[in-house]
MIKERO-514178 format. One line per field, with one value per residue (C-alpha): residue number from 0; x, y, z. Coordinates in steps of 0.001 Angstrom, whole numbers. Layout:
nr <- [NUM | ...]
X <- [X | ...]
Y <- [Y | ...]
Z <- [Z | ...]
! end
This chain:
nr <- [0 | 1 | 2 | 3 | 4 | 5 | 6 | 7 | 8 | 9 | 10 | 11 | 12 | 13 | 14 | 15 | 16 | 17 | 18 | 19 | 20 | 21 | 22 | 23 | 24 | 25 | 26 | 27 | 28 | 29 | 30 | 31 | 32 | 33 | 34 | 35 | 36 | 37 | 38 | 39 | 40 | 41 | 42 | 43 | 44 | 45 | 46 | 47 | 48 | 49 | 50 | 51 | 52 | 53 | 54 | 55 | 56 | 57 | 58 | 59 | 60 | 61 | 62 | 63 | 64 | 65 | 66 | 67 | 68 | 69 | 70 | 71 | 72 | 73 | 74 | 75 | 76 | 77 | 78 | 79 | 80 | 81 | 82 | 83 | 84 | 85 | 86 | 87 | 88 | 89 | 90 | 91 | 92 | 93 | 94 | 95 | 96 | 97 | 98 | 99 | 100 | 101 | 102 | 103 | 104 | 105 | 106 | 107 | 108 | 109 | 110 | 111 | 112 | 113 | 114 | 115 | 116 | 117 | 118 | 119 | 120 | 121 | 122 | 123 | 124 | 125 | 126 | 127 | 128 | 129 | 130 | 131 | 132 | 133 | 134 | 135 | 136 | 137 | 138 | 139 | 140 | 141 | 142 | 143 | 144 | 145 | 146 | 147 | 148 | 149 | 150 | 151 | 152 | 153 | 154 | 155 | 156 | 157 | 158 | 159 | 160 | 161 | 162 | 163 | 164 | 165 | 166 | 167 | 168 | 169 | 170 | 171 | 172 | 173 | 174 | 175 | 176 | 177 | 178 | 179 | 180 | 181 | 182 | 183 | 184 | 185 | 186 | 187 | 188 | 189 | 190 | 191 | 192 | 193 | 194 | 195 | 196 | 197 | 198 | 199 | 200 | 201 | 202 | 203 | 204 | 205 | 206 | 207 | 208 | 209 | 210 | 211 | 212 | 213 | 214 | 215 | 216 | 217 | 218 | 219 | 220 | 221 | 222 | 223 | 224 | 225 | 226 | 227 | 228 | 229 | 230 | 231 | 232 | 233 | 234 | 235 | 236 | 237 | 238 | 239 | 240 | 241 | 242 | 243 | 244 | 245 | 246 | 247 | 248 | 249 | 250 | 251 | 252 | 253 | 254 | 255 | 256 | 257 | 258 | 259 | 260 | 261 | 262 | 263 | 264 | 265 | 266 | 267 | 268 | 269 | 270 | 271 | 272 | 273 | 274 | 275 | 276 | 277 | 278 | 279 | 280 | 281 | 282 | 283 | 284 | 285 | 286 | 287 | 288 | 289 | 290 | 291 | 292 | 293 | 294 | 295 | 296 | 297 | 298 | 299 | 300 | 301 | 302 | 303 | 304 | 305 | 306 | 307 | 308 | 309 | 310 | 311 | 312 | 313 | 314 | 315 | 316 | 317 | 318 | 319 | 320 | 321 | 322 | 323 | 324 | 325 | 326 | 327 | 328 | 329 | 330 | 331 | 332 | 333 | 334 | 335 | 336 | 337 | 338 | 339 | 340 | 341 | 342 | 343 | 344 | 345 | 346 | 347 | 348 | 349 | 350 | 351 | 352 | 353 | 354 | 355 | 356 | 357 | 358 | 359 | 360 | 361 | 362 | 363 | 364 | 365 | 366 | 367 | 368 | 369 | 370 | 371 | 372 | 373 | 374 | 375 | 376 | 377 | 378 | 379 | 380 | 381 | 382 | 383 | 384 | 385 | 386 | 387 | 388 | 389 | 390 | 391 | 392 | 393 | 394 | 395 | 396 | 397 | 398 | 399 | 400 | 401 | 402 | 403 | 404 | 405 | 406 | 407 | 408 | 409 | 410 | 411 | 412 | 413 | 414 | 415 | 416 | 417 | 418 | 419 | 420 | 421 | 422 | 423 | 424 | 425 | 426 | 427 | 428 | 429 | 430 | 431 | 432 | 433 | 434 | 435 | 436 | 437 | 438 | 439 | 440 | 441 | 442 | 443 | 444 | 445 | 446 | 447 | 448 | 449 | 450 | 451 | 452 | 453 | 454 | 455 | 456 | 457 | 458 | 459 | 460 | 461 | 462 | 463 | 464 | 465 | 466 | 467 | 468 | 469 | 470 | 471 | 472 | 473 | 474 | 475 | 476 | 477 | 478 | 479 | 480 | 481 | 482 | 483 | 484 | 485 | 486 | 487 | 488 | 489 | 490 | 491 | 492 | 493 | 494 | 495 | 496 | 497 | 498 | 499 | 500 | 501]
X <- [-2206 | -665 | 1578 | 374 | 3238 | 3116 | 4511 | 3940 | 5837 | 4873 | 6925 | 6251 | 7561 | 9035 | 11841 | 11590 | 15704 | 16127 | 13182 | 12559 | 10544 | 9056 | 8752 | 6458 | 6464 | 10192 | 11328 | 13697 | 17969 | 19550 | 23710 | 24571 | 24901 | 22883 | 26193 | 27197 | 23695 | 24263 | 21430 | 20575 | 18769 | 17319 | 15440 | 12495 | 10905 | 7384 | 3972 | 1319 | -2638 | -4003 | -7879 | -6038 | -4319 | -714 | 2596 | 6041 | 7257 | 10543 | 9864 | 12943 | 13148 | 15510 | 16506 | 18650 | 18783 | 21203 | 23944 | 23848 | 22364 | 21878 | 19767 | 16933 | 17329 | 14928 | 16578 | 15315 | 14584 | 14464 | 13530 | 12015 | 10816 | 9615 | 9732 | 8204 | 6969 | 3540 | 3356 | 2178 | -962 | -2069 | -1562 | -3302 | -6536 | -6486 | -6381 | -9537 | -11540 | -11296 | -8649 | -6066 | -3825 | -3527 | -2134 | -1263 | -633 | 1636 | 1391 | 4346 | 4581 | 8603 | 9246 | 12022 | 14248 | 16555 | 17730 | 14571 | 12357 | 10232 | 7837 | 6151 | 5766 | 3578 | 4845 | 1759 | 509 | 3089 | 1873 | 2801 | 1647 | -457 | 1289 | -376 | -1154 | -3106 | -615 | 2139 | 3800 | 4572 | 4202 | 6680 | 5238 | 7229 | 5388 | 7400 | 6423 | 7326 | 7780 | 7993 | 11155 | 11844 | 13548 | 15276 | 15692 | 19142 | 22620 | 23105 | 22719 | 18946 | 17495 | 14764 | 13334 | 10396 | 7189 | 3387 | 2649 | -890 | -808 | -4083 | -4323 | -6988 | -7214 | -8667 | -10541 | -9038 | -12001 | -10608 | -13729 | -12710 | -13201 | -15220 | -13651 | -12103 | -9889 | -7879 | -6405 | -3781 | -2043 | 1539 | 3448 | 7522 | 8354 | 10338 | 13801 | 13666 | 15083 | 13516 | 16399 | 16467 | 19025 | 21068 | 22109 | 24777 | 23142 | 25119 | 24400 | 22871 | 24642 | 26121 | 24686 | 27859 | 25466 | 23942 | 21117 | 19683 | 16298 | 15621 | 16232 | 19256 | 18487 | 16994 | 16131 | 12503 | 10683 | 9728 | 6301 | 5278 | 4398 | 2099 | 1910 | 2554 | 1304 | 540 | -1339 | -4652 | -3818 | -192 | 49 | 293 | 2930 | 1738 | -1108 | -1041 | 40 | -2815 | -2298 | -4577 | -7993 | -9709 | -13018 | -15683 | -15871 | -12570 | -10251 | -12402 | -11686 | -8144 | -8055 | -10185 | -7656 | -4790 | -6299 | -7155 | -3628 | -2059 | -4236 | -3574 | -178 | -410 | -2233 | -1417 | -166 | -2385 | -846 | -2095 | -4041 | -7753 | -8987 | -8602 | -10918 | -9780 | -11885 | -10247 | -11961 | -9076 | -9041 | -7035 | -6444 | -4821 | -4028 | -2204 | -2009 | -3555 | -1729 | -4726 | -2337 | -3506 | -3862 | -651 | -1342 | -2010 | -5468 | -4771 | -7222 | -8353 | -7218 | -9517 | -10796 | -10844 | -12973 | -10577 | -11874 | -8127 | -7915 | -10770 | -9262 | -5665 | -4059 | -993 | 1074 | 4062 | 4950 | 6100 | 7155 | 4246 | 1278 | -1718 | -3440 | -6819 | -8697 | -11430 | -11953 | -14604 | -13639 | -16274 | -16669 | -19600 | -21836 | -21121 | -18715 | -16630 | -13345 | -14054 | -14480 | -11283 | -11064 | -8516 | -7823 | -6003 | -4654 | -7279 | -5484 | -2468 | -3611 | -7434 | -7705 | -10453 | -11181 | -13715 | -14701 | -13946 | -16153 | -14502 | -17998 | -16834 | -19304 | -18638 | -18023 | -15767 | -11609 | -9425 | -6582 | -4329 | -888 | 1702 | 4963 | 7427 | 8131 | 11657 | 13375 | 13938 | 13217 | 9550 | 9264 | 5642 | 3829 | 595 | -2170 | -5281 | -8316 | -11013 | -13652 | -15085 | -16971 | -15867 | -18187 | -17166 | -19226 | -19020 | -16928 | -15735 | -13584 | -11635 | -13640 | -16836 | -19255 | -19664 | -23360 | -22219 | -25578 | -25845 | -25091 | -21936 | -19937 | -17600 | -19870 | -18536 | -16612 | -12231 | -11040 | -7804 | -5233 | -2244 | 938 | 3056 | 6200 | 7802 | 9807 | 8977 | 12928 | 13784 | 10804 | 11167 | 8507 | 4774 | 2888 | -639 | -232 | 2418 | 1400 | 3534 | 3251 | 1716 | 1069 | -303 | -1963 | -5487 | -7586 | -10302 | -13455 | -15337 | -17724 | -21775 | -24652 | -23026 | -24268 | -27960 | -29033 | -26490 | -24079 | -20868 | -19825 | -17288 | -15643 | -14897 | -13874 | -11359 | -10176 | -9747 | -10373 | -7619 | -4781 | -1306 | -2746 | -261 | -1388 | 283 | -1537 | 226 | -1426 | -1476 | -450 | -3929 | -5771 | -6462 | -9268 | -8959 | -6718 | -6257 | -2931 | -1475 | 697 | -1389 | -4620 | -6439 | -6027 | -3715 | -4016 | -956 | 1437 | 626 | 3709 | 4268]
Y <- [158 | 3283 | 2636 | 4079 | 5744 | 7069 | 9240 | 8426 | 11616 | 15359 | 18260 | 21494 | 21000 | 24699 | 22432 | 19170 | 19112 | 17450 | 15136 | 11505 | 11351 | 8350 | 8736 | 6384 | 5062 | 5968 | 3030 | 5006 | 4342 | 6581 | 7524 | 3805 | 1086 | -1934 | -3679 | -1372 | -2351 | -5134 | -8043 | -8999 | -12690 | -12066 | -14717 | -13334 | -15824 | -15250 | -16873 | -17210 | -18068 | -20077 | -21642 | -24680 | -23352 | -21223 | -22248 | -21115 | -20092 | -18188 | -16015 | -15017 | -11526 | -11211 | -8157 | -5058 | -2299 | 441 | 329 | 3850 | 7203 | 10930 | 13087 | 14343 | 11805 | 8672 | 5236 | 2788 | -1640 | -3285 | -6640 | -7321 | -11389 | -12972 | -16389 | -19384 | -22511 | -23168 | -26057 | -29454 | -29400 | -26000 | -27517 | -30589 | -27921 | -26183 | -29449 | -30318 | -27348 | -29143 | -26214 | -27928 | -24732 | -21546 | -17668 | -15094 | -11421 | -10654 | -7192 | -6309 | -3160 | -2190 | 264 | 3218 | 4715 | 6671 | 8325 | 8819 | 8761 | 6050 | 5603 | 2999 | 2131 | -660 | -3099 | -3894 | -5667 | -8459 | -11228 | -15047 | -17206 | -20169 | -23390 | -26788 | -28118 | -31203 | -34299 | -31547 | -32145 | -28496 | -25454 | -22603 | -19455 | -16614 | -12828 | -10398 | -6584 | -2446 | -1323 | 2293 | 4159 | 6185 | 9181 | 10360 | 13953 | 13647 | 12692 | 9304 | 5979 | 4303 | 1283 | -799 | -3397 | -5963 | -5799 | -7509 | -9778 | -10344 | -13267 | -13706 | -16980 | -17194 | -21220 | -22333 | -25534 | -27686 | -25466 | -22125 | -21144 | -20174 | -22725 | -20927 | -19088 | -17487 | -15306 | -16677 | -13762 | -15113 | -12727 | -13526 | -11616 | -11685 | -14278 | -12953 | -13811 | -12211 | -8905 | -8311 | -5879 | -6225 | -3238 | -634 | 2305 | 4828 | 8298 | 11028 | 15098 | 16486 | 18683 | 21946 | 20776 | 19434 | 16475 | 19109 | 18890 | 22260 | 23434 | 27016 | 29762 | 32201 | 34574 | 37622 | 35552 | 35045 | 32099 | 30249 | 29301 | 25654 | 24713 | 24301 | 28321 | 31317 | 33253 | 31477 | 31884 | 30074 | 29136 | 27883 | 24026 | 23289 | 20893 | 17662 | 19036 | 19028 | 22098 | 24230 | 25493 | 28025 | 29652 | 27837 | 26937 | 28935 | 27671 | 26229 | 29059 | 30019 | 26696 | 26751 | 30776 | 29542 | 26387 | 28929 | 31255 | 27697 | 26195 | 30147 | 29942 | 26437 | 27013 | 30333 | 28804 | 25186 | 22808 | 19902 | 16455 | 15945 | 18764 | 18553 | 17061 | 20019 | 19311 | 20688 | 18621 | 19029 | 16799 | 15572 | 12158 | 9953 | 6031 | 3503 | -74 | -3023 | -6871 | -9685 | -13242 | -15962 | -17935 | -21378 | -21002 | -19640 | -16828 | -12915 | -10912 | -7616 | -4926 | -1304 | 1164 | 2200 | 5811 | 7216 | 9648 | 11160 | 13809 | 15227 | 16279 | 15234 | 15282 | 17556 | 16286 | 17663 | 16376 | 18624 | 16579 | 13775 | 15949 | 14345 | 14960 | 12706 | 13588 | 11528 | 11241 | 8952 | 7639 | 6198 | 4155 | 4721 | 2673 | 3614 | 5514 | 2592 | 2431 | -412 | -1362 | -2260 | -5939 | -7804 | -11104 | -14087 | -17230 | -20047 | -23743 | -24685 | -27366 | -26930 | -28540 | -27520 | -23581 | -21716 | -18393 | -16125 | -12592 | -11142 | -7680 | -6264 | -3533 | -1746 | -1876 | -310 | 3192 | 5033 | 3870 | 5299 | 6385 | 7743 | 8994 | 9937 | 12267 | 12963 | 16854 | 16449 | 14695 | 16893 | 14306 | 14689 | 10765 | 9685 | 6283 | 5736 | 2823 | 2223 | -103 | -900 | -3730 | -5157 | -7994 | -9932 | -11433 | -14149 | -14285 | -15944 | -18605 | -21550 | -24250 | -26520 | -24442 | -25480 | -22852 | -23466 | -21219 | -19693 | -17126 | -14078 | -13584 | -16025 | -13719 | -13955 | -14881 | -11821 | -8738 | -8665 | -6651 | -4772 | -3178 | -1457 | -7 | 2450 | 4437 | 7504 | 11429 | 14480 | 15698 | 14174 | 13258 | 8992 | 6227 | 6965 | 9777 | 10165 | 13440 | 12389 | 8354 | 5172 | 2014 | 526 | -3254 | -5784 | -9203 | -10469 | -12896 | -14519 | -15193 | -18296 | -18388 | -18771 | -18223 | -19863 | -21832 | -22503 | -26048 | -27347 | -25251 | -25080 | -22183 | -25356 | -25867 | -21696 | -21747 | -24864 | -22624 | -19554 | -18792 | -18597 | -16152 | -14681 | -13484 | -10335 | -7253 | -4528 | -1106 | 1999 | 5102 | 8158 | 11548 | 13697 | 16205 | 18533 | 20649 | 19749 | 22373 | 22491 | 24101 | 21486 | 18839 | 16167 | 17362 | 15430 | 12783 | 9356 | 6217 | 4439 | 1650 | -1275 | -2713 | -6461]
Z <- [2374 | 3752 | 6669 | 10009 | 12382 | 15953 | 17653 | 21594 | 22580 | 21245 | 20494 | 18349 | 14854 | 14993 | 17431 | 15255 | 14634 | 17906 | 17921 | 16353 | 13071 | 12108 | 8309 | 6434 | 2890 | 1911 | -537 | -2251 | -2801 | -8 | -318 | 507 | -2262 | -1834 | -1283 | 1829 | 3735 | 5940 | 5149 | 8354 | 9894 | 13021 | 15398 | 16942 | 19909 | 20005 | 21696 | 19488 | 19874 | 18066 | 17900 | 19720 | 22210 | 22685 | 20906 | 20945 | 17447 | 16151 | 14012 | 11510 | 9914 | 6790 | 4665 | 4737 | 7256 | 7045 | 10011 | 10162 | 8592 | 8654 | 10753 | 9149 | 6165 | 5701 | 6493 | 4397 | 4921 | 1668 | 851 | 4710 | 4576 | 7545 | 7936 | 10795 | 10715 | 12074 | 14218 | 13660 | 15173 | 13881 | 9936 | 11627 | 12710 | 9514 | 7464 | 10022 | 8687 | 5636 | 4049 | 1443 | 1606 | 3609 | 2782 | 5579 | 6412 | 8958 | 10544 | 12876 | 14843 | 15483 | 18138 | 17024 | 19640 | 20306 | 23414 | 25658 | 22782 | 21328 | 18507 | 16970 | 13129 | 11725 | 8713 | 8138 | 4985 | 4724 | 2214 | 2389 | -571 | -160 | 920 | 829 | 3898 | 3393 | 4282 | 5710 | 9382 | 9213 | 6946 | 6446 | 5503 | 4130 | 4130 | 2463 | 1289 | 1416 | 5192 | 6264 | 6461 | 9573 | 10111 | 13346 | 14127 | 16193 | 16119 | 18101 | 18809 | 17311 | 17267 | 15379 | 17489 | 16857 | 18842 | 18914 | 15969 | 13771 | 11719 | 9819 | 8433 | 4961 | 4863 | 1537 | 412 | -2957 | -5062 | -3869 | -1258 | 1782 | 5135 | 8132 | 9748 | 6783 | 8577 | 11707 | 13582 | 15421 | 18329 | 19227 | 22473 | 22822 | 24683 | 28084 | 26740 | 23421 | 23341 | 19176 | 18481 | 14530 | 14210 | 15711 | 13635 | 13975 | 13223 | 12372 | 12429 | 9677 | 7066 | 8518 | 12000 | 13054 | 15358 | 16924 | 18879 | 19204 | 19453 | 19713 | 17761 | 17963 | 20536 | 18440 | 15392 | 14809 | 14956 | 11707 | 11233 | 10634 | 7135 | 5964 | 6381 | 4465 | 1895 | -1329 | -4163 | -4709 | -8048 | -6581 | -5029 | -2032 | -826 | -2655 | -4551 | -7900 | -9893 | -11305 | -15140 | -16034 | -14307 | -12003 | -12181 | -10016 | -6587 | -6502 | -6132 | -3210 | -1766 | -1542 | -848 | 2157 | 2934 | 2759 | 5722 | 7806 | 7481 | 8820 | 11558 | 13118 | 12390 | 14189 | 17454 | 19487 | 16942 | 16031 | 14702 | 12314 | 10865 | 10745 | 7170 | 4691 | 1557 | -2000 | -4228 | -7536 | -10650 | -13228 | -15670 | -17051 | -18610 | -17139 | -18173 | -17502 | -17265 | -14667 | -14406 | -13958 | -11673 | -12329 | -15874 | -15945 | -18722 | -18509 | -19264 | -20888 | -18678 | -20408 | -21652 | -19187 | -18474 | -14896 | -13500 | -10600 | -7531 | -6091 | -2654 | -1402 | 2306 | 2368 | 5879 | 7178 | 10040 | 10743 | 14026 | 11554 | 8838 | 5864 | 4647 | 3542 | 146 | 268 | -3769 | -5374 | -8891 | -10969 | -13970 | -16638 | -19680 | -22365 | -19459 | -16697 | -13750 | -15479 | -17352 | -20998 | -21310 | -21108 | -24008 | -23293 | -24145 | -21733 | -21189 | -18871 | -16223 | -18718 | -21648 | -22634 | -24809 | -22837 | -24260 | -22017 | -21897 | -18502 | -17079 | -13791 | -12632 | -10170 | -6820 | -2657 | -3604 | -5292 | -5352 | -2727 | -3265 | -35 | -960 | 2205 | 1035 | 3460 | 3499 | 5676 | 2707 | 95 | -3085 | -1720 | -1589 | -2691 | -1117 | -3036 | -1880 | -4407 | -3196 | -5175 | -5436 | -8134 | -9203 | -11771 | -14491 | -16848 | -19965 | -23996 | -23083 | -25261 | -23981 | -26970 | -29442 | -28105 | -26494 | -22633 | -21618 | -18451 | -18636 | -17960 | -14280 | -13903 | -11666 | -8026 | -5061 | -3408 | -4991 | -6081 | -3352 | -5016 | -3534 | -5555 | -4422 | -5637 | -4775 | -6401 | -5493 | -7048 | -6880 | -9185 | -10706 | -10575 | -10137 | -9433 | -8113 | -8760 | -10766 | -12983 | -13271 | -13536 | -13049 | -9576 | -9162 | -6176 | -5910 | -6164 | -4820 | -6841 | -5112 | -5852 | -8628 | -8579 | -11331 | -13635 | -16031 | -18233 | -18082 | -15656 | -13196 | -14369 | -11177 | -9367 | -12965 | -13069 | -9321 | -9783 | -13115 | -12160 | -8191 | -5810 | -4879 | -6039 | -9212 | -9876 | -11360 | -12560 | -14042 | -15634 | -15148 | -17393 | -15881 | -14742 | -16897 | -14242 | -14649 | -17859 | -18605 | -22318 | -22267 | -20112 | -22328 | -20411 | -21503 | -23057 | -21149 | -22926 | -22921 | -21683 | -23119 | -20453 | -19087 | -17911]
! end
């Protein structure tokens, strides 16, 4: 999931040298060695609401933020954790809902400032694996994840402080189906006395500005337009679009010749933030495969090689107030004419001691995949943040449990569809990590749904569900680089099939 920034003051980005940029999706090693960035533990008092009633809770954040950076560079939190206990009585209420352990997402929104300027920037997405809560007094959950890196404009004194908090609580029963409500959204306010300063940082001037702060033009010089802008060939990329090999296919040139003459005029006229959706649809394939841990039976299921129908650009969105862009696609996987990964054989130690070996069909249903990519334009390795969702619903078929066949049926399958999300992080200067164009590796965790339609002359769906559903199942899928256009002169064309890593 892409993080979202704000800006909640506006200035032209023809002046942006003396203005704070919130930068998202910047995971990448800055001049500092992990051993010169301070790893910080900082108590954050909060009130939170619960079904119950309202309860004090501190709320600790751990990891590493710089103690001080460079204007116009991205400073980068690593390893952010937070970690609370919830009280007595709300592990009491869950435990009354009949759950026997409970996951959550915490979504935190930290307000940036410096001088008179302030912006907000949501860590959203956290992730805190399930805990037990059945005979607990209290459960500590830890939710940990990539946060957005900012970047401020200006020499001078910033700081990162905590705001508003989300928790959403996913209690589960001992069978893995969810208790109702499934989802407890639980709001929680600073408490009065809790100033939520997680950081200040030290910025210093950028290179050859000398911690200047100025922000017009030398008298007589003119004004540079804002990119995107320019004159650039339609065959050329623009910034974060993939690069075009060869002619382009009718229709498509006249696309981005007529994206080219949009982008010079908003840049031309009042400046919006961002840019209206630009669309440059843009077909390309490739393969991608990987592994999937089955968490409680402790063992990996190879998915793919898997092929993947992929529309580029289908929304181009600039946003030269924060200095990124937003690349919107879509893909289709396709196996033998249907929108599926091949079938997927393993074999596990059912409840740790009993061989199950099952064929597993992930048919992909809701739509195409998105994939949203934000780059960050102001740092010049072009850092790349790339989110992938997907759903899917997950078929079990031709099992055999100890050797002996177990009929599942035909239509043994999750009462609901895999939701999937994937992350991945990379720069195009250097080239390093992921980016959609060039591939890599990009990984998450899934949730397995509960099981139903399972089974011939008896149903067998609990016996899957106490197997196999539940959460923290890791995944991790390698992706080939694009065939654009499938351009036959290009190295990557025709698409590979990539080496899966663990």
């Amino acid at each position: 999931m892409a993080a979202r920034v704000r800006r909640t003051t506006r200035h032209s980005s023809r002046v942006a040298a003396g203005s704070l940029l919130i930068a998202v999706a910047t995971f990448l090693p800055g001049p500092e060695s992990a051993a010169d960035v301070p790893r910080r533990e900082v108590p954050v008092d909060y009130t939170c609401r619960f079904l119950s009633g309202a309860y004090p809770m501190t709320v600790v954040l751990t990891g590493t933020i710089p103690a001080d950076g460079t204007a116009g560079r991205p400073l980068e939190p690593r390893d952010i954790a937070l970690t609370t206990d919830l009280p007595a009585p709300v592990v009491a209420e869950l435990a009354g809902l009949g759950a026997a352990s409970v996951s959550a997402r915490a979504d935190l929104t930290v307000v940036h400032a410096q001088g008179d300027e302030r912006a907000t920037a949501d860590w959203a997405g956290l992730s805190a694996p399930a805990r037990d809560v059945v005979g607990q007094g209290g459960v500590t959950l830890t939710a940990s994840g990539p946060v957005p890196a900012a970047t401020f404009g200006a020499a001078g004194r910033a700081t990162l402080s905590a705001s508003d908090l989300t928790l959403s609580l996913s209690p589960v029963r001992a069978d893995g189906t969810p208790v109702e409500p499934p989802v407890i959204e639980v709001g929680c306010g600073l408490t009065e006395a809790s100033g939520g300063t997680l950081a200040t940082v030290a910025i210093a001037g950028a290179e050859g500005a000398e911690g200047t702060d100025e922000a017009d033009p030398e008298p007589g010089r003119p004004e540079e337009p804002a990119e995107p802008g320019g004159t650039r060939d339609p065959g050329e990329a623009l910034p974060g679009a993939p690069r075009i090999q060869g002619e382009l296919p009718v229709g498509v040139k006249e696309r981005w010749e007529a994206a080219r003459r949009r982008t010079e005029a908003l840049a031309d006229g009042p400046e919006p933030c961002p840019f209206p959706p630009i669309p440059l649809p843009t077909p390309a394939d490739t393969y991608v495969a990987g592994y999937t841990n089955v968490r409680k039976m402790d063992a990996a299921a190879l998915l793919g090689p898997a092929h993947l129908n992929v529309t580029l650009m289908k929304e181009y969105i600039p946003d030269p107030c924060t200095s990124t862009f937003k690349v919107l696609s879509e893909a289709q996987f396709e196996y033998e004419g249907r929108r599926q990964l091949p079938p997927a054989k393993g074999t596990f130690l059912t409840y740790g001691f009993m061989p199950t070996t099952a064929t597993m069909e992930l048919v992909q249903v809701g739509g195409p995949a998105r994939i949203e990519s934000v780059s960050v334009t102001s740092d010049p390795t072009m850092p790349e943040y790339t989110t992938v969702t997907a759903e899917f619903d997950l078929r079990i078929r031709d099992v055999e449990v100890n050797g002996v066949p177990l009929d599942v049926g035909t239509g043994c399958h999750t009462v609901e569809p895999v939701k999937q999300t994937l992350h991945a992080f990379g720069t195009g200067n250097p080239p390093s990590g992921y980016t959609v164009n060039r591939g890599g590796s990009m990984d998450g965790e899934t949730y397995v749904p509960a099981f139903t339609g399972c089974g011939t002359d008896e149903d067998v769906s609990a016996l899957l569900t106490s197997s196999v559903s539940g959460g923290g199942n890791y995944i991790k899928i390698t992706q080939a680089p694009l065939c654009v256009l499938n351009d036959t002169a290009s190295v990557d064309c025709p698409a590979r099939k990539p080496k899966p890593e663990r």
